[in-house]
Every structure is written in C-alpha cells, then in structure tokens.
C-alpha positions as CSV (number, residue, x, y, z in Angstrom):
1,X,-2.1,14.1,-21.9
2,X,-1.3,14.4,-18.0
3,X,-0.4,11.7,-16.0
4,X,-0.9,11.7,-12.4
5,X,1.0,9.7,-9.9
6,X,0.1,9.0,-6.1
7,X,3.6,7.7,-4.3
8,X,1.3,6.6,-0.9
9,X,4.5,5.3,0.5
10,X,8.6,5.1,-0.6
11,X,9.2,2.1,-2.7
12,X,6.3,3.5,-5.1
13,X,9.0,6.7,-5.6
14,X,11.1,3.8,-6.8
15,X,9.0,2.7,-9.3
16,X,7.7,5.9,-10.3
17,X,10.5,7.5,-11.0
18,X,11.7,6.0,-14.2
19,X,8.1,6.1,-15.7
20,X,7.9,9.6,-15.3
21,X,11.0,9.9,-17.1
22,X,9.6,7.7,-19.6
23,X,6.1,9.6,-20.2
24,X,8.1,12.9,-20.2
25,X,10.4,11.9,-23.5
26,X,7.4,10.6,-24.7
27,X,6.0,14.5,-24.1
28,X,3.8,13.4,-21.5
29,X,3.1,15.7,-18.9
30,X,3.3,14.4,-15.5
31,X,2.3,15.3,-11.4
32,X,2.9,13.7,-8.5
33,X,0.8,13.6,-5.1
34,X,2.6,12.2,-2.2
35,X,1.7,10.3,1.6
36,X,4.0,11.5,3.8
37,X,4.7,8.2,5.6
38,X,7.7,6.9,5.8
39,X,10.4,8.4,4.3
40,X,8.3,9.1,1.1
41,X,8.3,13.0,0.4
42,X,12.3,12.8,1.1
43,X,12.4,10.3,-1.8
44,X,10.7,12.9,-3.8
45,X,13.2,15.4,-3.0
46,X,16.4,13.0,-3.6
47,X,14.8,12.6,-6.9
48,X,14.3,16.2,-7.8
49,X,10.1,14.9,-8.1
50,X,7.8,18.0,-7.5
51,X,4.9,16.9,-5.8
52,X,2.1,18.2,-3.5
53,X,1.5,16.7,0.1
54,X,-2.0,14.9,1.0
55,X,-2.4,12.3,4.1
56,X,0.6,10.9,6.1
57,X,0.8,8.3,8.3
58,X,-2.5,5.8,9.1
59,X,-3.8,4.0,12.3
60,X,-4.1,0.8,13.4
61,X,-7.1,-1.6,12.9
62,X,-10.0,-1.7,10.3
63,X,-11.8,1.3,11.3
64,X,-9.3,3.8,11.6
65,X,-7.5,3.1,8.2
66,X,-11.0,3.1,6.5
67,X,-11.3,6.4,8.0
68,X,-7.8,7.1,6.7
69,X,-8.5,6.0,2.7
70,X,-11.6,7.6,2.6
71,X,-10.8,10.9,4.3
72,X,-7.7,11.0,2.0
73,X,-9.5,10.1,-0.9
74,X,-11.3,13.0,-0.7
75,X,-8.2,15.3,-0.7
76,X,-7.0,13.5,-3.7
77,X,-9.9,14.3,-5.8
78,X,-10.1,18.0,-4.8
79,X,-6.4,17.6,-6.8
80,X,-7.4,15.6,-9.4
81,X,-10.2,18.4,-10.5
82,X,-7.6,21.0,-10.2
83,X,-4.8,19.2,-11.8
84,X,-6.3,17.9,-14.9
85,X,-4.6,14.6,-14.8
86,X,-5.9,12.4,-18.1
87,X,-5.2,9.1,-16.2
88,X,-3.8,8.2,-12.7
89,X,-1.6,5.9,-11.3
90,X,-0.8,4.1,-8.0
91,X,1.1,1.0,-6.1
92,X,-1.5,-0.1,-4.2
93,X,-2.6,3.4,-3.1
94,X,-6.5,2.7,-2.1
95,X,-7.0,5.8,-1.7
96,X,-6.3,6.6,-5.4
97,X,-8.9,4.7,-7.5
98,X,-11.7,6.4,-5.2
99,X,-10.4,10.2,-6.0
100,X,-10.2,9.3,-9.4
101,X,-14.0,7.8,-9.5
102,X,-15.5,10.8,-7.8
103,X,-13.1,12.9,-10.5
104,X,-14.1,11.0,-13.6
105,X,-10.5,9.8,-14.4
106,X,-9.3,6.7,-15.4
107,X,-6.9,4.8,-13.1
108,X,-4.0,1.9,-13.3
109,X,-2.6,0.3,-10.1
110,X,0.5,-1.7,-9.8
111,X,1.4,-4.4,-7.3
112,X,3.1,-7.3,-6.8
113,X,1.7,-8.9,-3.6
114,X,-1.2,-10.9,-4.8
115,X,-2.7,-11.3,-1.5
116,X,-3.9,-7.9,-0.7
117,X,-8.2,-7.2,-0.4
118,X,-8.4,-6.6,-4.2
119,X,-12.4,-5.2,-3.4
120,X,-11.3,-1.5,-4.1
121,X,-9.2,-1.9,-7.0
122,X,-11.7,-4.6,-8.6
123,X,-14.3,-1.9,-8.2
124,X,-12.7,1.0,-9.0
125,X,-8.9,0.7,-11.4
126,X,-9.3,1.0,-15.1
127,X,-6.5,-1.5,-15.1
128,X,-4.6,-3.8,-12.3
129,X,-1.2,-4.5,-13.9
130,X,0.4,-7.5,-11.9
131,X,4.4,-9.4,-12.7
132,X,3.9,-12.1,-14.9
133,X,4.9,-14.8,-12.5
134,X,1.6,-13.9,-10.5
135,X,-0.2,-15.2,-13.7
136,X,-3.9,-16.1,-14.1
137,X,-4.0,-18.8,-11.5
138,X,-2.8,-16.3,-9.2
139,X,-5.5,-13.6,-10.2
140,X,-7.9,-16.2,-9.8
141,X,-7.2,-17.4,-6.5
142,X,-6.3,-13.9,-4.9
143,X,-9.7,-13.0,-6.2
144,X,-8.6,-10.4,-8.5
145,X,-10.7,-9.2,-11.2
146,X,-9.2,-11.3,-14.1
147,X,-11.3,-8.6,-17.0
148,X,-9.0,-5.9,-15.4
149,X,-6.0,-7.8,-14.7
150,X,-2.7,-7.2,-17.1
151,X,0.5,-8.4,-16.9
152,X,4.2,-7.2,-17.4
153,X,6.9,-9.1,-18.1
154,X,9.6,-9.8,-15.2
155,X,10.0,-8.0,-11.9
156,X,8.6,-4.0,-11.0
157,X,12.5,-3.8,-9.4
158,X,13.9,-5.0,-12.8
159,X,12.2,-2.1,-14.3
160,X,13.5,0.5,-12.1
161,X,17.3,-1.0,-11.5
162,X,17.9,-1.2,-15.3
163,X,18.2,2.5,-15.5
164,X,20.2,3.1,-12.3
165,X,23.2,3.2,-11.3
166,X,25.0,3.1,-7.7
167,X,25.2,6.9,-5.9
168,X,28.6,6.8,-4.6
169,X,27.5,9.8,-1.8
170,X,25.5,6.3,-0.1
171,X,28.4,5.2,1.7
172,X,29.5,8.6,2.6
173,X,27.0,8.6,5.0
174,X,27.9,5.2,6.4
175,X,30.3,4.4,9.2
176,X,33.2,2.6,8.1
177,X,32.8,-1.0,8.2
178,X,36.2,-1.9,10.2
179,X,36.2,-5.1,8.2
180,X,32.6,-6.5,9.8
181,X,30.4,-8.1,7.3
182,X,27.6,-5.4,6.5
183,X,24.3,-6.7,6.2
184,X,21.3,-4.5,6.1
185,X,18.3,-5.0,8.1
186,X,14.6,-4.4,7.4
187,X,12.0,-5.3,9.9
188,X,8.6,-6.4,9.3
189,X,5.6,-4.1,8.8
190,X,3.8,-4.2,11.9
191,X,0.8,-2.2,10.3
192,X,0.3,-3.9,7.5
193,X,-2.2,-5.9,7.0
194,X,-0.6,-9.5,6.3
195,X,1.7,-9.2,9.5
196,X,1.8,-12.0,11.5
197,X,2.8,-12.9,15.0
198,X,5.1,-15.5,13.1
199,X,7.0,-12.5,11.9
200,X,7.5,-11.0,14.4
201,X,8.7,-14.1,16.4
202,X,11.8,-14.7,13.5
203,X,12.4,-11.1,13.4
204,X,13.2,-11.6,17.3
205,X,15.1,-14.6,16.5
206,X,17.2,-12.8,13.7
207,X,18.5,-9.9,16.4
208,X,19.4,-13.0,18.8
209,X,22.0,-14.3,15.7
210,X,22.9,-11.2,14.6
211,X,23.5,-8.6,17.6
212,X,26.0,-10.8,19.6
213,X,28.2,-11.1,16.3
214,X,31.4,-8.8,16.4
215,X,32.0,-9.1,13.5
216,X,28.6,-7.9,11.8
217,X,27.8,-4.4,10.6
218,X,24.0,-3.9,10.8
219,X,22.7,-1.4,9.0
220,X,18.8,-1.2,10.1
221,X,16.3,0.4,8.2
222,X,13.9,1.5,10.7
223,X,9.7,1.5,10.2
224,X,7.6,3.8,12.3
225,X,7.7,3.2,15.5
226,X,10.5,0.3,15.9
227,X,13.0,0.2,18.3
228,X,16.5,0.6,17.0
229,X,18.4,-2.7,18.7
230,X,21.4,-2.7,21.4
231,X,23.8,-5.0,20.6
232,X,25.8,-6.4,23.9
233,X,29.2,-5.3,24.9
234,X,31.5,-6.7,22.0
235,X,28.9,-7.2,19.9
236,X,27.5,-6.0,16.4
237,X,27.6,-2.4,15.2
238,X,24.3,-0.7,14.5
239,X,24.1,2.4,12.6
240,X,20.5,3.9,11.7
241,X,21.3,6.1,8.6
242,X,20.5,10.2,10.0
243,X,19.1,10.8,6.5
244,X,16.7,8.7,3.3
245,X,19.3,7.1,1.0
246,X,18.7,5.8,-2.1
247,X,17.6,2.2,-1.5
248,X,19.4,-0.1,-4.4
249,X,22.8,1.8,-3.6
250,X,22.6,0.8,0.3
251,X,21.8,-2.9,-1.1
252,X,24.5,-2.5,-3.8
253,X,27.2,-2.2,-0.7
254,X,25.7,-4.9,1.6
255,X,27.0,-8.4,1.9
256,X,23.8,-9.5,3.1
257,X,20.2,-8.0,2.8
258,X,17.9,-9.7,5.7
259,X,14.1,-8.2,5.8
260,X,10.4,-9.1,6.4
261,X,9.4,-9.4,3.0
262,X,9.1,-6.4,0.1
263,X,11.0,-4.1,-1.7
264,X,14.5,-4.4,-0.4
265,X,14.5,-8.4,-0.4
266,X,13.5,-8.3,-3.9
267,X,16.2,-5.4,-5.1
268,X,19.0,-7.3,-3.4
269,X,18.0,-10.8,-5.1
270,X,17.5,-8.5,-8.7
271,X,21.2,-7.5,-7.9
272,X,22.6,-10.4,-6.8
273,X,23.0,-10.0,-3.2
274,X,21.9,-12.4,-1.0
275,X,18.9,-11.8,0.2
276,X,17.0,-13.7,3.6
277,X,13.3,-13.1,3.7
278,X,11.2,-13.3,7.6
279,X,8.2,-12.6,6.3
280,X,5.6,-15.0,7.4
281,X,2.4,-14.1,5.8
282,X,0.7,-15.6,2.7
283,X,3.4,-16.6,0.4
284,X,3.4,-14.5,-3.1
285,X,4.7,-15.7,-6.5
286,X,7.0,-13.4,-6.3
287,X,8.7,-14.5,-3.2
288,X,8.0,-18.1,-4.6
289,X,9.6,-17.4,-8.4
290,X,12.9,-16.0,-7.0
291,X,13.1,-18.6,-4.0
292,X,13.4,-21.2,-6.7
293,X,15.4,-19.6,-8.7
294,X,18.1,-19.6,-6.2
295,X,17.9,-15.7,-5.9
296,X,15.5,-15.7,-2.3
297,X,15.9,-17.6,0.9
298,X,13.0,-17.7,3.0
299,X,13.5,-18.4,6.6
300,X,11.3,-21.3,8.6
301,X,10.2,-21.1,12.0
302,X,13.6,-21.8,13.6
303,X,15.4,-20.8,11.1
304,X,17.6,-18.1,12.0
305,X,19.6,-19.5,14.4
306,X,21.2,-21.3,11.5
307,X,21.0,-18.5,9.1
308,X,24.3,-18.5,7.0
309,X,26.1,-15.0,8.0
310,X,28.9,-14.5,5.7
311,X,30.7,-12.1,3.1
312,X,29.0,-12.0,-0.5
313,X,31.1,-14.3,-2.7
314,X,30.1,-12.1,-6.1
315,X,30.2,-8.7,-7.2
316,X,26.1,-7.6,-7.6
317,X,25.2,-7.0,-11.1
318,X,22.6,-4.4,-12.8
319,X,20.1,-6.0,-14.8
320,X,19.3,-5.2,-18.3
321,X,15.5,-4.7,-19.2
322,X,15.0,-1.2,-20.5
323,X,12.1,-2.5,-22.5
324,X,9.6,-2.5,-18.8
325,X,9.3,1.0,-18.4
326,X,8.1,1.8,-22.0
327,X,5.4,-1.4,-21.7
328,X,4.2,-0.1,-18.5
329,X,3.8,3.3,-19.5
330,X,2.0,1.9,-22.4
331,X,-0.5,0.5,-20.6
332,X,-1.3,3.5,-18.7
333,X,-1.4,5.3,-21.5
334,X,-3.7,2.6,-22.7
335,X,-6.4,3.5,-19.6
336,X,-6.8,7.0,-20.9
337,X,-7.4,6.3,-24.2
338,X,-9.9,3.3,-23.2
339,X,-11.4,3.5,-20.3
340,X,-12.7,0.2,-18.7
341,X,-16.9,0.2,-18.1
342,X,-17.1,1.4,-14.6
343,X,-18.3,-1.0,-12.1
C-alpha cells in the first residue's frame, strides 16, 4: 500500500505531516508531491518530508486558474503512473482528484471551509472528509455530494497540535519583544476565491489600530504579493520573519493572533490564544462552532477600531486527541480498499 499526498499549499504540510507518520507505523508507504506556493516546499524541508515539485504559484481570475488546475493536473498524473500510489490525498488540491482519474487511483480530500465550488471533488474524490461541526445540513446547503461526504470528529488543527510540541529555535528568530504585546498578523487572501472587498476594507482598518500602537509587536505573516506595513514614527514594531517557521510555535508565543480567516485563526483558538478573525466571506461552521464557544472573535464592519489589544491572560494549552490521525488515516485507507463508483 502507497499513499500519496499532494500539499498544493502550507497549511496542508500541517496536516499532512502527522498522517504520514501515522500510515508509516502502520507500514504504509508514503510520497509526497508539493505546489510551490507559498512557503510550502520550505515546510517540507522543516519537516524532513521528501517530496517532488509540480506547479507553483496560480493567476488571477477564472480562466487562468482553470488553466492552472488542469495543466497541473496533468503533471500530477504523469507522477501518479510512475509512483504507484494505491490511494491519494489532498486539502482541497483541485488539481489532485483529476490526476488521479486519468491514473485510475482512488482519491480522499479534506477541508474544512464548506463554501468552496464542490463540482470537482463531487465528480471526481473517492471520499470528501469534512469536521463534524460542518454536518449534513452543511453538506447539503454547500452543495456537497452527501454519498461521498464523511466526517471526523473535532477540528483538522486538533489533529495535528495533539502531537506537537513548541520549537524553541521559533523565537530565536524573533526580535526581542522590549515588553510590546506581540500579536501576529495574517492578511487576507487576495486570490482566493471567497475574498471580498469587505475584507480587505477591515484588514485596512486593523493596520490603522494596530501600527500607531507603541506598544505592539506585530509579527506579519506576509501572502504573495502584500505590502509589508510602516508603522509611524513611535509607533508599532514590524518584523517579517527572513525564514518559514513552524506555524503553531509562532502562535504558541503570541499574545494575540489577528488574521483573515484559516489556518492560523483556528490553531491559535485550538491553543488558547486569542484569536480575531477579518474574514468577510461566507461564514463556515467552523468559524461559527468556535465563535460560540468563546474560542473565535469575528470582527464586524467597524469593528476594529474597538478591537480589544491586550496581553493574553492564560498560558496556551495543547490539546489532547491522538485518536484523529488514526481515524483519518483509516478512512483513506478505506478509499483504497473500496473505491467509490466513478461519476
């Protein structure tokens, strides 16, 4: 048995990572391919992950990332007949379930955004494996194929952060704080697909709270393309890491994580940081489940001027749910051994 994972941008190296470790003590064998976008392939490295480069970054608008999936997908499937992957796996990748069509594999996706144009993977995964607080109302409603749809229990970050543990190197590569209260910055995805003007407008009015504030460390994690921030004269300090660091350990030291929506939102409310979420688009179950819970807050239009900036009261805590990367491979094990009816 070979599994075969595509990591088509760096939080999927997150989640990959400790389900590779899992198939290999369960004497899987196990291959990665890897985007390199973002800070992906230097994820791989960090990790010690061998993998082989195919695609990197895509365009902007319909057309050209159509292009982009279906040019890549070809490249993918020239490695899956020469790898001999059993089954493949992806978060989100749409480039994935087509290479494994045309190479006769079957294939599990992940995600945890609901509200993505579920066409490909309805078409073409084995399996769509969604969080458990998306449920079947949100399958329904997202338009999700509800035969392929399966469901783990808690969060994808739970899964990774329960076999983790802090890399003390992380803030070796930061400045020292001088006291300021450290708060890491994420800003929205301009290329994705459920950006939103909106977004973009409370990112804007997060730098106006933040950058003035001389008492504020801000560590920005950078996308492609965005312009790193200068603070005034006696204002904020802004460092842009010179190197990929590992993601939970940067949120580990934060007193505040503020982003537009994903990965590092989620990791720091898993953790226990506080966590402020921009993000404007479609509101997920996700985002929803962990607002509620106390754990998420999610800024209104407006609301960053009043955005509470302030030193984490709490130490951040590592959750305990070593049981989600066994079930997950499970199910991807599952796909090889029972391939869905195509179609």
């Amino acid at each position: 048995m070979r599994v075969w994972f595509d990591a088509d941008n760096a939080p999927h190296v997150l989640v990959m990572r400790p389900l590779a470790e899992e198939l290999r003590r369960m004497g899987v064998d196990v291959v990665f391919t890897a985007r390199r976008r973002s800070s992906t392939c230097e994820l791989l490295d960090l990790f010690g992950l061998p993998y082989t480069v195919t695609g990197g970054p895509g365009g902007r608008g319909k057309a050209s990332k159509a292009l982009g999936i279906l040019s890549r997908a070809a490249s993918l499937a020239g490695f899956a007949w020469r790898s001999g992957a059993s089954v493949s796996f992806g978060h989100g990748s749409r480039s994935l379930p087509l290479a494994s069509r045309l190479a006769g594999i079957p294939t599990v996706t992940m995600y945890d955004y609901e509200w993505v144009e579920p066409a490909i993977f309805n078409r073409f995964c084995d399996i769509i494996l969604l969080p458990e607080a998306v449920g079947p109302g949100g399958v329904r409603d997202a338009g999700i194929s509800a035969r392929k749809a399966r469901f783990f229990p808690g969060l994808k970050e739970e899964m990774y952060l329960s076999r983790w543990s802090p890399d003390p190197t992380v803030s070796e590569a930061l400045e020292p704080s001088g006291g300021r209260i450290r708060i890491l910055l994420r800003p929205p995805a301009e290329k994705a697909h459920y950006f939103t003007r909106e977004t973009a407008d409370l990112y804007a009015g997060v730098l106006a709270r933040l950058l003035p504030m001389r008492d504020v460390q801000i560590i920005l994690i950078p996308r492609e393309g965005c312009p790193v921030p200068a603070p005034p004269a006696g204002g904020a300090a802004v460092q842009v890491p010179g190197r990929a660091l590992d993601g939970p350990s940067l949120v580990w030291l934060m007193d505040m994580v503020i982003g537009g929506g994903g990965t590092m939102t989620r990791e720091a409310a898993v953790l226990g940081v506080p966590s402020v979420s921009f993000f404007r688009g479609r509101r997920g179950r996700v985002d929803t489940m962990l607002e509620q819970a106390g754990r998420l807050v999610m800024l209104e239009p407006g609301g960053a001027g009043a955005m509470n900036v302030a030193r984490r009261k709490t130490e951040p805590s590592i959750p305990c749910r070593e049981d989600l990367a066994r079930s997950v491979c499970e199910t991807i094990l599952s796909a090889a051994r029972n391939p869905s009816p195509k179609g």
